[in-house]
N, C-alpha and C positions, 0 to 999 in steps of 0.2 A: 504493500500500500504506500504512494506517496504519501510525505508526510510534510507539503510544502509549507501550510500554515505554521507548522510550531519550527521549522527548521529556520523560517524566518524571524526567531523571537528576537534575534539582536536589533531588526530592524524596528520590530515594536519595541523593544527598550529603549531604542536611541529615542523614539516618536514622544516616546512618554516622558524618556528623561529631561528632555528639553521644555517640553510645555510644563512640566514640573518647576524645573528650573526657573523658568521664566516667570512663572507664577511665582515663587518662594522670592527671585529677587524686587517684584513688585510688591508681594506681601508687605516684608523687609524693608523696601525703602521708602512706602508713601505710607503705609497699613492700610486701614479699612476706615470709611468715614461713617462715623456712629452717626443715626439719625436719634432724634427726641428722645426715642423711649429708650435707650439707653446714658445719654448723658443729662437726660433731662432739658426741659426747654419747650416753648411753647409754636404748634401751629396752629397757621392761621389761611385757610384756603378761602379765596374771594373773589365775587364775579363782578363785572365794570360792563357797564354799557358800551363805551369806546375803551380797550385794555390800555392803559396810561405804560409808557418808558419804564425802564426800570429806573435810572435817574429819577423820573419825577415820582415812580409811587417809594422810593428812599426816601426822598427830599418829605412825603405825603409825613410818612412816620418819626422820620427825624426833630418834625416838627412838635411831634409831643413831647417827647423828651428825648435829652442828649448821652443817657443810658443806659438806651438797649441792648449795647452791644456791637456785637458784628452780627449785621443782620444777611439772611439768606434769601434775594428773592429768585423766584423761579417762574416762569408764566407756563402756562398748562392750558392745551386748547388754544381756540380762540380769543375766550373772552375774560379767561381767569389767571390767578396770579398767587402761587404757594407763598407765604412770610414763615419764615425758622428765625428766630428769638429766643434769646434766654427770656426764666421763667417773669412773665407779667403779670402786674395785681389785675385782677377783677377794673378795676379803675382806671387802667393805662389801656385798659382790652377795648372800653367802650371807647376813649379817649381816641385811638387808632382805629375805630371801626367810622365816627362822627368825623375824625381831620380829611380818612378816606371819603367821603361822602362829599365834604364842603369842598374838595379838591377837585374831584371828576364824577360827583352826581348820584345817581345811584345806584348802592348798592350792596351784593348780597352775598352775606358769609353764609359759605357751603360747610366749612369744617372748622371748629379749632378744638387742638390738645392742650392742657399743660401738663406735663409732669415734671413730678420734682428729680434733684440728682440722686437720692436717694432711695426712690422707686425705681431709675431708670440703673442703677445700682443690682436694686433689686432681681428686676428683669435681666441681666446682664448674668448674672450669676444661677439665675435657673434654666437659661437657654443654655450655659454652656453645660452644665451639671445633667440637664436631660441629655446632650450629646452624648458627655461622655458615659451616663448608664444606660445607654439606648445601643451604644459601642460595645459595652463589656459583655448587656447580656445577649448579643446577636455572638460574638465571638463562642460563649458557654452554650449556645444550643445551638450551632454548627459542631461545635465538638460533640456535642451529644448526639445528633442526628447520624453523621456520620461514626458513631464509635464503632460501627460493625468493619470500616475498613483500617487497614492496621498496614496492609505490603501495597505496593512498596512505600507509599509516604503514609505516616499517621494521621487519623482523623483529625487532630489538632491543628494540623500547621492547614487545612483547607479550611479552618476556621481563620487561623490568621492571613492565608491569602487575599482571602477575603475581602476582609479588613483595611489589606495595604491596596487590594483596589479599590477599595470604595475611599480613602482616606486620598489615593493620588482622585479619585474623580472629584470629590469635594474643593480637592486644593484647587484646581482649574477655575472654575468658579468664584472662590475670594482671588486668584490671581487678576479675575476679569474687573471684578469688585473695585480691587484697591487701584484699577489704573483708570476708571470710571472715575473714582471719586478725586482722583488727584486731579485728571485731565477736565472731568466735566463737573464737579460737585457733589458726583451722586451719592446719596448718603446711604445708609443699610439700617431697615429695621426687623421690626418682627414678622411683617411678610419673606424678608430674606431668610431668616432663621426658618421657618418654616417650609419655604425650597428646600433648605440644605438639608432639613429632615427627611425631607419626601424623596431626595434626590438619593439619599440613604437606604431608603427601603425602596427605593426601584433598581438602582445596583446592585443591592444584595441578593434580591429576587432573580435578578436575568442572572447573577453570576452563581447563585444556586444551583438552578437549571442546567449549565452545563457539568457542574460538581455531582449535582446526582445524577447526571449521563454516564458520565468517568465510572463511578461506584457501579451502576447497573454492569457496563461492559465491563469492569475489573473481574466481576463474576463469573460472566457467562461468556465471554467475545476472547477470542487468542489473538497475540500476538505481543509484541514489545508493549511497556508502560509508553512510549514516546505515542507509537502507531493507535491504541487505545487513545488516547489524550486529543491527536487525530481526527480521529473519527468519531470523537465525543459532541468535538468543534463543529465538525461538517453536517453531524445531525440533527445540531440545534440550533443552525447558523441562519437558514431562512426564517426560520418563528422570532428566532431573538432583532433579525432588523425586522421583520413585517410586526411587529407589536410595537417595535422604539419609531417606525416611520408613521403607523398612525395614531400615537401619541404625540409625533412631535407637530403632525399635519393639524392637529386641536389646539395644540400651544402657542404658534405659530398665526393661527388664524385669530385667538385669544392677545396676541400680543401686538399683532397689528389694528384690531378692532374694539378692543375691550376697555380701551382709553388706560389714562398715563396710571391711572389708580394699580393698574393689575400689572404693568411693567416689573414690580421687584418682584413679584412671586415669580412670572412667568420668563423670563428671562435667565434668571441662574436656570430652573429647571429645563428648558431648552439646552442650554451648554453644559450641562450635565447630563440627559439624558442622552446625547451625543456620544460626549467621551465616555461616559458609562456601555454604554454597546461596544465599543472600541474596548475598554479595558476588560469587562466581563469576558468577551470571544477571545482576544489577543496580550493579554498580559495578564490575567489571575491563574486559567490554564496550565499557559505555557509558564508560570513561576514554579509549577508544580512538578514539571521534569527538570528546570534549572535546581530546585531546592531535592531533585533523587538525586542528580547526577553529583551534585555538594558532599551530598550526603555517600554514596558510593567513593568518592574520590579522598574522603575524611577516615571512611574507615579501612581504603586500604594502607 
């Protein structure tokens, strides 16, 4: 049996290592830019009959007072305009709703948040804590599932394969993240957090799939651990892009039509369910003959 897909694994490692790389150096040098509900701070979404410069709706708010801060405006649509503020009294909110009004007329607040730094503290520290137990106990029932395979690689380490694929497909995504937020402002909230969860359990799921392909033919199919691994790829390889293509054909049409609201959920998850198909078929697999042949080559 050929066995072109996995003999080509240097070339998906180079694929991988690089967009890894690339990511970790943008991580690294700009990080991620927290929105509201992490550092706290207040929004304020609003709609104008003619949408006013950004210059003059600055100039609009500056005018109430000279302590807002560094303020974020963003225009949205046509005819509306996001304000990012640290946190304002109840007092300054109507203040900046009546200056907006006496400036360009009228108009009509869609959205505002405040939260404090201490809620957004709050939130900050549960999103990552569900991460990391939503990690550990996906790793604990992969090894469970698989405990009936033992030769040639232990049920464990396809639990940790896993893992290092879904962990490189998450990195691609904050890689996208932190050169967004540097280059264009964009900031990451609780809808992002939420991607990178779902983006989790759709990785995990396609790179299952082919893990318990492996395991079936370990069983019953002859041939080399490499030729298995193979022909584990080639059996589940139409299902796994025909599911990632008409999920990503919903997302896609969700991100181009669903307006600016639905951009952070839908976005990281597009570029994650991408490279997730990529790493599931060509890099979690094939780690698994790189981590026999280690292991072959340790114990002679």
């Amino acid at each position: 049996m050929k066995t072109t897909l996995v003999n080509l694994r240097p070339a998906w490692y180079a694929i991988a290592g690089a967009l890894a790389l690339a990511s970790l150096v943008m991580l690294f040098a700009w990080g991620l830019k927290q929105g509201i509900e992490f550092t706290g701070g207040t929004l304020m979404a609003v709609r104008f009959e003619t949408r006013p410069s950004i210059a003059d709706a600055d100039a609009a708010l500056r005018n109430v007072a000279d302590d807002l801060g560094s303020i974020v405006i963003q225009p949205a649509g046509e005819k509306d305009i996001q304000f990012r503020l640290k946190t304002v009294s109840e007092e300054k909110h109507q203040a900046i709703l009546t200056s907006l009004r006496e400036r360009f007329g009228e108009v009509t607040e869609l959205r505002y948040d405040a939260i404090g730094p201490s809620i957004g503290y709050e939130i900050r520290s549960k999103a990552l804590n569900g991460l990391g137990i939503s990690l550990l106990a996906i790793l604990i029932y992969i090894a469970y599932a698989f405990r009936g395979v033992s030769a040639p690689v232990e049920s464990w380490k396809y639990g940790v394969v896993t893992i290092l694929a879904s962990g490189f497909v998450v990195l691609i995504p904050l890689g996208l993240y932190a050169f967004l937020g540097h280059q264009y402002g964009i900031e990451i909230g609780t809808p992002f957090v939420a991607a990178i969860l779902t983006i989790i359990g759709y990785s995990i799921t396609d790179t299952i799939v082919v893990m318990d392909r492996i395991r079936e033919n370990l069983q019953k199919a002859k041939g080399t651990f490499k030729e298995i691994v193979e022909m584990s790829i080639r059996q589940t390889f139409v299902r796994s892009i025909t599911n990632s293509m008409a999920t990503l054909l919903t997302l896609v049409a969700i991100f181009l039509y669903g307006g600016d609201t639905l951009d952070e959920f839908t976005l990281p998850l597009i570029v994650g369910i991408t490279v997730g198909t990529f790493a599931s078929m060509l890099i979690a697999s094939p780690l698994l003959i790189t981590i026999d042949k280690l292991g072959q080559r340790f114990k002679k």
